[in-house]
C-alpha positions as CSV (number, residue, x, y, z in Angstrom):
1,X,-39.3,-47.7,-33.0
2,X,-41.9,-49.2,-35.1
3,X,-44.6,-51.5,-34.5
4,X,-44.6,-53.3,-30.5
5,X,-43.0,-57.0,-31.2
6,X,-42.8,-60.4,-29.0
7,X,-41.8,-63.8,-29.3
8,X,-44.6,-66.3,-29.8
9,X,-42.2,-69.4,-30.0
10,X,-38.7,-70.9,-29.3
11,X,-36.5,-73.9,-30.1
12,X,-33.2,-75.1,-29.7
13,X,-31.5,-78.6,-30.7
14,X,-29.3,-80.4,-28.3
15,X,-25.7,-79.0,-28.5
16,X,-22.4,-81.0,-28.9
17,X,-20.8,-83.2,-31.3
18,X,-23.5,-84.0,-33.8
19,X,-22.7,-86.6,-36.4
20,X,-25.9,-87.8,-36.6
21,X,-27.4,-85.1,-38.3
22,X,-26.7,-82.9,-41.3
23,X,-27.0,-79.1,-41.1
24,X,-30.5,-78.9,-42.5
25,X,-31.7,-81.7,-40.3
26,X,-30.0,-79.8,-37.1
27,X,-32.1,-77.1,-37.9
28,X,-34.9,-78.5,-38.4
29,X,-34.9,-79.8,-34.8
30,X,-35.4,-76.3,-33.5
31,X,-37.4,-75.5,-36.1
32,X,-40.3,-77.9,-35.0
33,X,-40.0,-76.8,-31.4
34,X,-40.4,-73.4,-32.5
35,X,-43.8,-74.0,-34.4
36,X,-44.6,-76.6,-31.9
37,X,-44.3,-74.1,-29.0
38,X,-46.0,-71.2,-31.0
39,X,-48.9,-73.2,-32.6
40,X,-48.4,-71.8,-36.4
41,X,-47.5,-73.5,-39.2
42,X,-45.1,-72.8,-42.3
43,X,-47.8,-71.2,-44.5
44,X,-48.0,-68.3,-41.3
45,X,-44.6,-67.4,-41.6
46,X,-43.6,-64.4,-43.6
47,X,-39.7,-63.8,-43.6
48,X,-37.2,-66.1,-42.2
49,X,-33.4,-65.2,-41.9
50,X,-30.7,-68.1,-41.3
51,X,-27.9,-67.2,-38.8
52,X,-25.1,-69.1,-40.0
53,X,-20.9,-68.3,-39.9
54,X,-20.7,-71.0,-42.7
55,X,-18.1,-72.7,-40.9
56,X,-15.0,-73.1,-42.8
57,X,-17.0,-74.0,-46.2
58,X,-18.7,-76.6,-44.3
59,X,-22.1,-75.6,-45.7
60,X,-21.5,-72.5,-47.9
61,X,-25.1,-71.7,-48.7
62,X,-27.1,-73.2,-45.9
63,X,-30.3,-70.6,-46.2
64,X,-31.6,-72.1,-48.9
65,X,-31.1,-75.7,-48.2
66,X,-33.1,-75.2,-44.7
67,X,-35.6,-73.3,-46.3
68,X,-36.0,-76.6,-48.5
69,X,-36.4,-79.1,-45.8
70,X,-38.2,-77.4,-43.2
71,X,-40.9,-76.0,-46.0
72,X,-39.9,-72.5,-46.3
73,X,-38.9,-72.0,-49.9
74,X,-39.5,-69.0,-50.7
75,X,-39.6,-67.1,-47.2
76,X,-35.5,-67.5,-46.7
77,X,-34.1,-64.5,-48.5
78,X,-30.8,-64.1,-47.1
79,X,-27.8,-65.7,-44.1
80,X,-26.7,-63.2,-41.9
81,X,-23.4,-63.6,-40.1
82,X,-22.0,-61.3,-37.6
83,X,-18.9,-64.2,-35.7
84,X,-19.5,-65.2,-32.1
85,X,-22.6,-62.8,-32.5
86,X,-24.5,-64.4,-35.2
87,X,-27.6,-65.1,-33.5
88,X,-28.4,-62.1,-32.3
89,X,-27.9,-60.2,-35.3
90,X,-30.2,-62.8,-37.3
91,X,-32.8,-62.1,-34.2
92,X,-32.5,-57.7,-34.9
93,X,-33.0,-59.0,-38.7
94,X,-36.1,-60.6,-38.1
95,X,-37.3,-58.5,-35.1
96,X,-36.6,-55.6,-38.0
97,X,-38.7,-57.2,-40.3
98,X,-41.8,-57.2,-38.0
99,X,-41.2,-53.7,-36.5
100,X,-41.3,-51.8,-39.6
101,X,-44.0,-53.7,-41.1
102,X,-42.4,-55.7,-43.6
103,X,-43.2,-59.0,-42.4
104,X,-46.4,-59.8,-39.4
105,X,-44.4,-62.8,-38.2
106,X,-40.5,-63.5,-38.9
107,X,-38.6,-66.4,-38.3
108,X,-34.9,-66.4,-37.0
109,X,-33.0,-69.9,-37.0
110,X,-29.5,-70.1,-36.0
111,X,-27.1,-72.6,-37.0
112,X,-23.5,-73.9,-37.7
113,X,-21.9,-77.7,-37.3
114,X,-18.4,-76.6,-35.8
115,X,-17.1,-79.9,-34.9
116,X,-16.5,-81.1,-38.8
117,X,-13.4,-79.0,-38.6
118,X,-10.2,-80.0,-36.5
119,X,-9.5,-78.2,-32.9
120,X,-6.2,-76.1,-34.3
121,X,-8.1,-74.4,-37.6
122,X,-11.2,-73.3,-35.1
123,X,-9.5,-71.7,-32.9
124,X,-8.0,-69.4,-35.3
125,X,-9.5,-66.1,-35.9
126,X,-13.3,-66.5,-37.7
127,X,-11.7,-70.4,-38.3
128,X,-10.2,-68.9,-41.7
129,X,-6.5,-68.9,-40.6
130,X,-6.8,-65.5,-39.2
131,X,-7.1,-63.5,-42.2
132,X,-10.2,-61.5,-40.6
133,X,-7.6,-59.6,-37.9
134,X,-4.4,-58.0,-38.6
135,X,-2.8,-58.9,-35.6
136,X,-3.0,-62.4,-36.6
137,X,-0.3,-61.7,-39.2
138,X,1.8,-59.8,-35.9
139,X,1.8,-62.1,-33.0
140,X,0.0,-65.5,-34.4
141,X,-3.1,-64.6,-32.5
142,X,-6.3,-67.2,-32.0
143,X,-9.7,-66.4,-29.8
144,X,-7.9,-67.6,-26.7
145,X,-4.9,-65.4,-27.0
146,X,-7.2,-62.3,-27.2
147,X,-9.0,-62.8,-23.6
148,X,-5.5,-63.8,-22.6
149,X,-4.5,-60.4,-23.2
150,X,-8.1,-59.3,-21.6
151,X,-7.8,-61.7,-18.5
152,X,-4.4,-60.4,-17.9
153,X,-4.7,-56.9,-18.0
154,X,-7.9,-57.4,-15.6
155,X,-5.7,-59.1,-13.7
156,X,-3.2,-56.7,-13.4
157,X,-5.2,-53.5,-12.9
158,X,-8.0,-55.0,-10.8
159,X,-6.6,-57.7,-8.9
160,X,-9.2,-60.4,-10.5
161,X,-7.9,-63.9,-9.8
162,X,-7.7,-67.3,-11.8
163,X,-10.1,-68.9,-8.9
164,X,-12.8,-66.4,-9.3
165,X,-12.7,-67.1,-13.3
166,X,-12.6,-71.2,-12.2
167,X,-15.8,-70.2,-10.3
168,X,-17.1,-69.0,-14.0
169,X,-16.8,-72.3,-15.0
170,X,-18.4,-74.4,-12.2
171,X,-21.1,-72.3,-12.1
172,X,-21.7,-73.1,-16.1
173,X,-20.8,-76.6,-15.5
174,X,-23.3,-76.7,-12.7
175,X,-26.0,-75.7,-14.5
176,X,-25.6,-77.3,-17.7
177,X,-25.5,-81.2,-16.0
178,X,-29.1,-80.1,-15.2
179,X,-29.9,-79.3,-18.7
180,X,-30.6,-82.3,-21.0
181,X,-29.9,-79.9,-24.2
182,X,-26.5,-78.9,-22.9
183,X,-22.8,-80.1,-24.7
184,X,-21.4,-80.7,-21.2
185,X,-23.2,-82.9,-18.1
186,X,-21.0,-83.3,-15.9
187,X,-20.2,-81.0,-13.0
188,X,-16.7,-79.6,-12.4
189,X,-14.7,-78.2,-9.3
190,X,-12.2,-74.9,-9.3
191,X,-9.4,-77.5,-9.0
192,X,-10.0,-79.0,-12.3
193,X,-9.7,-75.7,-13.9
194,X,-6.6,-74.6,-12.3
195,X,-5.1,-77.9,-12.8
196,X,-6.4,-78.1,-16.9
197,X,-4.2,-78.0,-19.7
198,X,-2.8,-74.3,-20.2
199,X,-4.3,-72.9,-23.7
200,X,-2.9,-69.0,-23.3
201,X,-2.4,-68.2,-19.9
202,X,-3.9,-67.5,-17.9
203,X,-7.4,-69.0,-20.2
204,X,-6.7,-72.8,-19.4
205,X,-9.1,-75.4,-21.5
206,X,-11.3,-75.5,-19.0
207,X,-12.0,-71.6,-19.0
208,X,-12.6,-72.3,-22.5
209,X,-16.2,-73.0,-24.5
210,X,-16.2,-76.3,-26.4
211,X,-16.5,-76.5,-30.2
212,X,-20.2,-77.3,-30.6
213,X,-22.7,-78.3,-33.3
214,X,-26.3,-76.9,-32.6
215,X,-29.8,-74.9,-33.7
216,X,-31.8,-72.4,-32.4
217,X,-35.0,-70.6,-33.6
218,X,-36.9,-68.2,-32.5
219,X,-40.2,-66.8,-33.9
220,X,-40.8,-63.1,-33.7
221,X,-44.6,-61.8,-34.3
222,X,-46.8,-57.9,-34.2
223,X,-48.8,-57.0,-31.4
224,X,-51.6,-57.2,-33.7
225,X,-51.0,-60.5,-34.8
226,X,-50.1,-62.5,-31.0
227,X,-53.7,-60.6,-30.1
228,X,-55.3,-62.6,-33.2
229,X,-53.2,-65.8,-32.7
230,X,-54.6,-65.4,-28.9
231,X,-51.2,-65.7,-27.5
232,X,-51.4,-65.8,-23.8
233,X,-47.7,-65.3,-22.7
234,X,-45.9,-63.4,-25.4
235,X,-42.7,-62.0,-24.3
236,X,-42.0,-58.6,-25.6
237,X,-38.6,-56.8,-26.8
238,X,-38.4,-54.4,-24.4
239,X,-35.2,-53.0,-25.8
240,X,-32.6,-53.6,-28.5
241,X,-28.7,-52.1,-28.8
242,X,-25.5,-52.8,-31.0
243,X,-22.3,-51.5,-31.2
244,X,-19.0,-52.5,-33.0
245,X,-15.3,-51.8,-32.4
246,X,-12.0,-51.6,-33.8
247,X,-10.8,-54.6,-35.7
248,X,-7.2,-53.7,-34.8
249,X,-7.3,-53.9,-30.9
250,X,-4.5,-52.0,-30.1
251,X,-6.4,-48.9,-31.3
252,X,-9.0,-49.7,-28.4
253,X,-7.3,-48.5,-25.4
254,X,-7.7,-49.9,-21.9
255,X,-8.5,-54.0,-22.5
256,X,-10.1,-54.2,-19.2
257,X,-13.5,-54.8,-21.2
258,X,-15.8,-54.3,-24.5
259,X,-16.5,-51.0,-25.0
260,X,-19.0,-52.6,-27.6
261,X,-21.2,-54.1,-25.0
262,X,-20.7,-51.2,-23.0
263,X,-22.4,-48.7,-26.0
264,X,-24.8,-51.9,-26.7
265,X,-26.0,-51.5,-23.2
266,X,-26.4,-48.0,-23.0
267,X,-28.7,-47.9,-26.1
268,X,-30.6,-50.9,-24.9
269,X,-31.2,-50.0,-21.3
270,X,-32.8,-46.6,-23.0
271,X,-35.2,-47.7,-25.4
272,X,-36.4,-50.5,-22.6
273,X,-36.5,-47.6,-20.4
274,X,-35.1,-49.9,-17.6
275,X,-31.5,-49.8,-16.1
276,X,-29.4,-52.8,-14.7
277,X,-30.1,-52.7,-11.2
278,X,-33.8,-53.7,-13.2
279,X,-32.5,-57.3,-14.6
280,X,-33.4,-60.5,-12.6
281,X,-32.2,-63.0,-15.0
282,X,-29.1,-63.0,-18.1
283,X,-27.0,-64.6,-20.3
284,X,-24.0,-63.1,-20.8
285,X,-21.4,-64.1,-23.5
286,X,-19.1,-66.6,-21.6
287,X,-17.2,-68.1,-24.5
288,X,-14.5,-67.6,-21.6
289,X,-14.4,-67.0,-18.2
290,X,-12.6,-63.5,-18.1
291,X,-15.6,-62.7,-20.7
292,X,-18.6,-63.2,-18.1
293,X,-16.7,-61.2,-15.1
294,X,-16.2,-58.7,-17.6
295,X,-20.0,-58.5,-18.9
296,X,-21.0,-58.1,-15.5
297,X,-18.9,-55.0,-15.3
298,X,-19.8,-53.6,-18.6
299,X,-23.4,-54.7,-18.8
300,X,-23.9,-52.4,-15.4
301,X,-24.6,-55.3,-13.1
302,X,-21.8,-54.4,-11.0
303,X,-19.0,-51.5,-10.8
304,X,-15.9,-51.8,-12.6
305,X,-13.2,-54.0,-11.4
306,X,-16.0,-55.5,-9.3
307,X,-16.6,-58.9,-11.8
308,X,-14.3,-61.3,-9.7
309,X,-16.3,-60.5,-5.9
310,X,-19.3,-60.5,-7.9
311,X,-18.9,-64.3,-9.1
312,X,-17.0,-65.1,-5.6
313,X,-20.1,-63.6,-3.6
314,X,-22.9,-66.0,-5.4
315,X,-24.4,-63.0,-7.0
316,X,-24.4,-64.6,-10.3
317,X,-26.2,-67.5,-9.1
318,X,-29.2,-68.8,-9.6
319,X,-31.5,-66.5,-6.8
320,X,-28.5,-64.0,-6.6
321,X,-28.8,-60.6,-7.6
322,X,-29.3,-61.5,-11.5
323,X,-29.1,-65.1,-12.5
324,X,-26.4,-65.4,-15.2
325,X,-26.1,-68.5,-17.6
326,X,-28.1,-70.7,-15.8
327,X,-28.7,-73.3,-18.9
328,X,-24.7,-73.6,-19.0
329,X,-23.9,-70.7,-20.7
330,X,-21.6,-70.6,-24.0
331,X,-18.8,-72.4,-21.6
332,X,-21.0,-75.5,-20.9
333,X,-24.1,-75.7,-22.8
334,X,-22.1,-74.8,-26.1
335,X,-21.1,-72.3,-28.5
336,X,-22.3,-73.2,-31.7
337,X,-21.7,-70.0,-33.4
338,X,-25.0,-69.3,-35.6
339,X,-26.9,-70.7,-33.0
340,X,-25.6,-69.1,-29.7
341,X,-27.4,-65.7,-29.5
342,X,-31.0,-67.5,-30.3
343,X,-30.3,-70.1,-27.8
344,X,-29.5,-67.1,-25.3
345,X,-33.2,-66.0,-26.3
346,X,-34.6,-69.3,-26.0
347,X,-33.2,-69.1,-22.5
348,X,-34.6,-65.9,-21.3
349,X,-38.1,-66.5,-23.0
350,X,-38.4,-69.8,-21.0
351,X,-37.1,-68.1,-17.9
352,X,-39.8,-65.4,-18.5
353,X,-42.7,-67.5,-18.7
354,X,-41.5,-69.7,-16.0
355,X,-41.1,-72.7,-17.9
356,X,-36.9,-73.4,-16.2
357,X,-37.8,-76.3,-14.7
358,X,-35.0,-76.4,-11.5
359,X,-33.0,-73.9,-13.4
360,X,-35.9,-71.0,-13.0
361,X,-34.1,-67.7,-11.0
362,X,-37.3,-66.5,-9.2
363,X,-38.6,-63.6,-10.9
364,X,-40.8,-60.3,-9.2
365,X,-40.3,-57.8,-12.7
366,X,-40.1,-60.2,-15.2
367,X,-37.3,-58.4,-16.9
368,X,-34.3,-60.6,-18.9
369,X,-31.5,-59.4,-20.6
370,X,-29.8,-61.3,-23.4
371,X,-26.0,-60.0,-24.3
372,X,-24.4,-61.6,-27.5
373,X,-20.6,-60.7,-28.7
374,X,-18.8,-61.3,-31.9
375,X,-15.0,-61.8,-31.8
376,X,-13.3,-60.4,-29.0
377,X,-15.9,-57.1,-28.5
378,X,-15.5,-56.8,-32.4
379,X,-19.4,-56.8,-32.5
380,X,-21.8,-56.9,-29.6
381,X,-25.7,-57.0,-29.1
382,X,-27.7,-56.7,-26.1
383,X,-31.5,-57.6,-26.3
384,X,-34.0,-56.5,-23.2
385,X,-37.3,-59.0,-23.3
386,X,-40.0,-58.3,-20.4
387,X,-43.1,-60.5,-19.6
């Protein structure tokens, strides 16, 4: 496993629709959190990797131009991209870097402006016209078809309900009008869901994730180093998994959930040397509804088939059995791709140090779990911290 690693800082921009900024400047705005929060400078870091999907050409090479503005020429070697799950794979990247001693302290920054591309060519698969997945050439498929085709055969086998996936999205909702940073303020109620604009049923727009422009860094340092920095509340990665599956989802089997997570999971929850009766406080990837009430299934939180009763019972809530998404989740805070699985960290790392605000979920083991998937369960990562 390498060298012990924590986080020693975090940032993340407001999400939305941000004209007002270019890609380097987005970045930038988590950037200076980051140091701000950690207390170093540029000339401490030692490796930085950009999460970025490069979002339909909109900025093809943005490592190096971030790298340039935010004084870091010549610590940016490479963009990693990994879809939905972007941000998480830049985090193993730089968590990598400082575990096997390449690097003392590594920088991951997440990023992507989404909303300089119209609605219909974003929604298709990887927003390249769905060249990435075969079955886009067979049925005309987008991201919303897929959990269709999840949500229904859910559904079908374990009598899941379009109210309990509405619930999904007034909890996000909820939570997000409480945080400032979040694309969406304004509460919602299961009978605007229901009654919103059908996208591929039963995923309605309102079980949806909006198209979001945003940033999120996170800095990653060696035990060694947080004792010499004299970090008082470093929180540690406790445990790290990742899994892919097929491309062609028709070779998968039962679509009742991700067998990605599921494997993801399984290899995080050993190294942490935890299980998931252990987690007090998540985010699970909620790009839409059907996805959350099946990571609560496949992430261990609750039995299969059990998803629906576990969001209808308040279980998910903040104070519930494990708080889930209580920032807004990818369905209200945002879902800027690059950006996403860093602002999951973000999330957990503030929850962990008790720095929520009104959206802290009381803690007694100081355990969070932070679950990031690319596609539809193409790719999936699943990161453990502990305080």
């Amino acid at each position: 496993m390498g060298r012990k690693v924590g986080i020693i800082g975090v940032g993340n921009s407001r999400f939305g629709k941000r004209d007002d900024v270019s890609v380097q400047e987005l970045a930038w705005e988590s950037i200076k959190e980051a140091f701000e929060d950690s207390g170093i400078t540029q000339k401490d870091i030692d490796f930085v990797v950009v999460g970025s999907t490069a979002y339909r050409g909109v900025e093809l090479y943005p490592a190096p131009i971030v790298a340039e503005y935010s004084g870091l020429t010549g610590k940016v070697p490479m963009r990693v991209e990994a879809m939905c799950a972007t941000g998480l794979a830049a985090a193993l990247t730089a968590y990598t870097a400082v575990a096997s001693g390449l690097a003392d302290i590594a920088m991951a920054v997440g990023v992507d402006k989404m909303t300089e591309v119209d609605t219909a060519t974003s929604l298709a698969i990887g927003g390249r016209g769905g060249n990435y997945q075969w079955e886009y050439h067979f049925y005309g498929t987008t991201f919303p078809t897929y959990y269709a085709f999840y949500a229904t055969r859910h559904m079908a086998v374990y009598g899941t309900t379009e109210e309990q996936m509405a619930l999904v999205a007034v909890k996000a909702h909820k939570y997000a009008s409480q945080n400032p940073k979040a694309h969406f303020q304004k509460p919602i109620t299961v009978e605007d869901v229901l009654k919103s604009r059908v996208i591929s049923w039963p995923i309605k727009l309102l079980d949806s994730c909006p198209i979001s422009d945003g940033s999120a860094t996170v800095i990653f340092a060696s035990e060694e180093k947080i004792k010499e920095l004299k970090i008082d509340t470093p929180v540690w990665i406790s445990g790290i998994g990742y899994a892919n599956d097929y491309a062609y989802i028709a070779k998968r089997g039962e679509w009742t959930g991700f067998r990605a997570t599921q494997l993801a999971a399984r290899q995080a929850y050993e190294m942490a040397k935890v299980g998931p009766n252990d987690i007090e406080v998540a985010t699970v990837h909620d790009a839409f509804t059907i996805a959350e009430i099946m990571g609560y299934e496949d992430l261990g939180f609750v039995e299969k088939g059990k998803g629906g009763k576990f969001i209808e019972e308040g279980q998910s809530e903040k104070g519930g059995k494990v708080g889930v998404n209580l920032f807004g989740g990818l369905k209200a805070k945002g879902h800027p791709l690059g950006a996403t699985g860093l602002s999951m960290i973000y999330e957990i790392t503030k929850q962990l140090r008790e720095e929520a605000g009104n959206l802290q979920q009381p803690l007694k083991n100081y355990i969070g779990l932070v679950h990031n998937v690319g596609g539809t369960g193409h790719f999936a990562y699943v990161m453990i911290l502990r305080r």
